[in-house]
N, C-alpha and C positions, 0 to 999 in steps of 0.2 A: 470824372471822365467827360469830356466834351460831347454833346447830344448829338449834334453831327456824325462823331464815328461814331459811338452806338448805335446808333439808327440804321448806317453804313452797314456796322457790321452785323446786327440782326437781319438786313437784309442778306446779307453773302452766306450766313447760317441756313436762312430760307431757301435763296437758290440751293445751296449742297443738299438740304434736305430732299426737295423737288429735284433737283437734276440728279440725284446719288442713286438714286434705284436701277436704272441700267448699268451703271459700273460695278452695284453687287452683284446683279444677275449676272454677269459676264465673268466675275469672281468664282459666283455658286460653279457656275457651271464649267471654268476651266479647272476647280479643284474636288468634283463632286464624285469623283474615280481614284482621289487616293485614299491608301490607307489613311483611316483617323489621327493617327498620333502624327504624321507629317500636314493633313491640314491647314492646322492653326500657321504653321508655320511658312509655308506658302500663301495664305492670307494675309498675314502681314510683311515677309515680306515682299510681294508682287506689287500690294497697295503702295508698299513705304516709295521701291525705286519706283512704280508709278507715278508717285509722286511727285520725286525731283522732277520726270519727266515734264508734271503738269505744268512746276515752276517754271521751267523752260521753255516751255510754250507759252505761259500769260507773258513772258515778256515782252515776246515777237507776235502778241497774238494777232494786234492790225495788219502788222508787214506779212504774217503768212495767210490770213485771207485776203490781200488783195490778188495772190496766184490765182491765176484762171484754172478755174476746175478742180483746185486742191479740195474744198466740200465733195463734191459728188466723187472725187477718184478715192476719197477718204471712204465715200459712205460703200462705194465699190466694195471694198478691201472689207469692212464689215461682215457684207451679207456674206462675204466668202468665211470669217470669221463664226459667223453665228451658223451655221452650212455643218463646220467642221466642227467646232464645239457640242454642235448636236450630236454627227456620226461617231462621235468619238469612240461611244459606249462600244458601239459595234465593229471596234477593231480587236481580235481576238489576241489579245498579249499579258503578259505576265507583267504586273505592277513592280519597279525597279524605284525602290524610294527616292536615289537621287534624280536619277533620269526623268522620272515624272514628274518630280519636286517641280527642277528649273523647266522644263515643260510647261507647268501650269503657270508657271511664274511668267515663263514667258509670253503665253497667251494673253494675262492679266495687263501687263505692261504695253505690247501692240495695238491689243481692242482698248486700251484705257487714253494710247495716243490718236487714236481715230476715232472714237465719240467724243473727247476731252474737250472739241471746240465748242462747245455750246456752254458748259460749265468755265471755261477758260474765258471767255468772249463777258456770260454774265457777271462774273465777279469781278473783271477788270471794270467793267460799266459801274457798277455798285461803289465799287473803290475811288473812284474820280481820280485814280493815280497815285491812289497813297499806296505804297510799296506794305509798309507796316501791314497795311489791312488785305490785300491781294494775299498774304503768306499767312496771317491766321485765317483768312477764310480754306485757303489749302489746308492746312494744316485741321482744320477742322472738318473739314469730309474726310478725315481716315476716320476717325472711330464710328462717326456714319455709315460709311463705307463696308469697315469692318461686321459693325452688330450687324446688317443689311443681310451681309453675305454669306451669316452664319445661318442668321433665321431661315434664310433660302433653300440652304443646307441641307440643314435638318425637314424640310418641305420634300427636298426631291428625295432624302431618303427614304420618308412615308407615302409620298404619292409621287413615281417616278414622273406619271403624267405628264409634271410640272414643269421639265426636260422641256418638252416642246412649249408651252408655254414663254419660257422664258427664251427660246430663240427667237418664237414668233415677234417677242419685243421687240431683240435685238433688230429682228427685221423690221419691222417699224420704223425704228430708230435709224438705221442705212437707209430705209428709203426716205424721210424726210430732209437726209443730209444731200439727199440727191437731186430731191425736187425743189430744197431750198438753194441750191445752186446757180448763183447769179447769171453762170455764161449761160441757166439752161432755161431762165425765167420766161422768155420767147415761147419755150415746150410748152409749161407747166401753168405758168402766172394767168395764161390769160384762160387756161381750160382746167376750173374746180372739179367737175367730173372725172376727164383725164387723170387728172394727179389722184385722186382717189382710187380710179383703178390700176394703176400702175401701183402704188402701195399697197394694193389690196394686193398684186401679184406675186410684189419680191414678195411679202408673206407668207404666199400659199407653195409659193416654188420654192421658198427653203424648208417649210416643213413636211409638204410631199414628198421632195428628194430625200430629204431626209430622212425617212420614215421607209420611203423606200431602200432606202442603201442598208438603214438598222434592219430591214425584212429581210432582206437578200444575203444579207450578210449570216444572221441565224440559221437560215437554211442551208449554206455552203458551210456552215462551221462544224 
């Protein structure tokens, strides 16, 4: 095997490694309300069509950030994402395996196309263009992905806590997509404090709301 792509593809293993941890929390957490025996099966498959999805994205990954504002309208859609995957618990209904199934699946697949550009962006950089290595590096953040999402799993089912923890990421994560947003560098680039409290906020605003809604909601139920 030529040292080149080894080296390549060790590297693209490492990004998935590093960049794979918010796409299991967003995993855990859109499937952490169903029944166990449909689980596994909404982990894999949310991740798999996730996947194609990411395919589809490393292609065009240059030509869709050059859209003005596509990062930040991205990281938008997020926080509203990590908001709702929190309240979720606190919607009082009856678990319907399929209904919930493609539910989770679905949420796996939308939060997986709006953080994917950091993971989609490093890999295509690592690959220098080689197609071959762009599609094993995909291909090898599912089982990453996968064990990531189980261990989380089984986390929020011993210490639900974790729940917010793991939005607080996701919020994290929207808001760097927003302050790394080229049309907004003017805001952000030139004020390190500013951006820091602006992400300290989407944080605190989606797990307050959040917490509040899961409060208000137990008491009305």
């Amino acid at each position: 095997m030529d040292t080149d792509f080894l080296i390549s593809l060790l590297t693209i293993i490492g990004i998935d490694i590093i960049l794979g941890g918010d796409n299991a929390i967003v995993v855990a957490l859109a499937c952490r309300n169903l029944p166990q025996e449909i689980r596994n099966r909404a982990i894999v498959l949310g991740i798999c069509l996730a996947l194609v999805t990411r395919m589809s994205l490393t292609v065009v990954a240059v030509q869709l950030l050059e859209i003005p504002f596509l990062l930040a309208i991205s990281g938008a859609l997020l926080v509203y994402i990590a908001y709702s995957l929190l309240t979720d618990q606190a919607d009082d209904h009856s678990i319907e395996g399929g209904t919930s199934l493609w539910s989770a699946i679905k949420a796996i697949i939308i939060a997986d196309l709006v953080m994917g550009f950091d993971n989609v962006i490093a890999v295509a950089g690592a690959a220098h263009g080689d197609h071959t290595l762009v599609m094993i590096g995909l291909l090898v953040s599912v089982p990453i992905i996968i064990w990531g999402s189980k261990l989380i799993l089984k986390a929020f089912d011993r210490f639900p806590i974790i729940v917010y923890i793991g939005a607080g990421i996701l919020a994290f994560t929207a808001s760097r997509m927003i302050t790394h947003e080229e049309m907004l560098a003017p805001l952000f680039h030139p004020h390190p404090t500013f951006t820091l409290c602006f992400q300290f906020f989407i944080i605190v605003a989606v797990i307050v709301s959040g917490a509040y809604k899961i409060r208000t909601s137990k008491k009305f139920s």
